[in-house]
Phi, psi and omega in degrees: 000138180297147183296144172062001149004271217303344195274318203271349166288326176292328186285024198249300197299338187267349332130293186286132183272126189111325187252012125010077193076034130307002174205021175292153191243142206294337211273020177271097170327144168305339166306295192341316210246035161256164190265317193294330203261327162230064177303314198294319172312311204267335197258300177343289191269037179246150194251163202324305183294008149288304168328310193285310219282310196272023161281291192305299204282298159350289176288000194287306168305003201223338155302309204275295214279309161321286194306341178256337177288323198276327167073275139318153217269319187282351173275318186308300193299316168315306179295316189280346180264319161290341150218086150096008177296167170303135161286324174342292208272340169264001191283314203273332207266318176314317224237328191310158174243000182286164173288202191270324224260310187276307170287032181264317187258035178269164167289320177281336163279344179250356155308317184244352117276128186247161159314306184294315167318292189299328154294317210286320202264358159093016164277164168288125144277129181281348187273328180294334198265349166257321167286025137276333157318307205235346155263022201359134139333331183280323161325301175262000000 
């Protein structure tokens, strides 16, 4: 079994629209299932590289989950070009026929929602929020 498996299935399960409390246990509070309230759970009992690799995959997913949102080929190609992709690449990127999930990790998506994009749209980084846990400000 892979490092961060069992972590990256509860976030797939917290994540999927529909699966929502599916394996919820009734004595789990509701904070369990926001990412802000349980960073610590999730971020503590993990070493850097898990961290970083399920940073990565968070945006791959919160990338992928935009590309099922935009829906149509003419949205895609609109969306990607207002920000800032090449049309050449959103035109191509747009029109594929590949899933979502293998075109989350393309040069026009990730050209155009870039990581600053995607905080700015109010995701966490989960590798900054453990280096801050574990690095304080006061530390360094």
């Amino acid at each position: 079994m892979k490092t961060g498996s069992k972590t990256r299935r509860k976030i797939v399960l917290y994540t999927v629209p529909g699966t929502a409390g599916r394996e919820q246990n009734p004595a789990q509070d509701s904070s369990v299932y926001c990412p802000r309230n349980c960073r610590r759970k999730i971020v503590l009992y993990t070493v850097p590289g898990t961290v970083w690799e399920i940073d990565h995959w968070l945006r791959r997913r919160v990338r992928m989950c935009y590309w099922k949102q935009w829906r149509y080929c003419r949205t895609k190609v609109r969306e990607l070009t207002r920000l800032g992709t090449f049309l050449h690449t959103a035109i191509s990127a747009g029109m594929s026929r590949k899933g979502p999930w293998r075109l989350s990790r393309t040069l026009a998506t990730q050209s155009g929602m870039t990581n600053r994009w995607l905080k700015d749209q109010g995701l966490l980084s989960v590798k900054d929020l453990w280096v801050n846990i574990h690095y304080p400000a006061t530390a360094r």
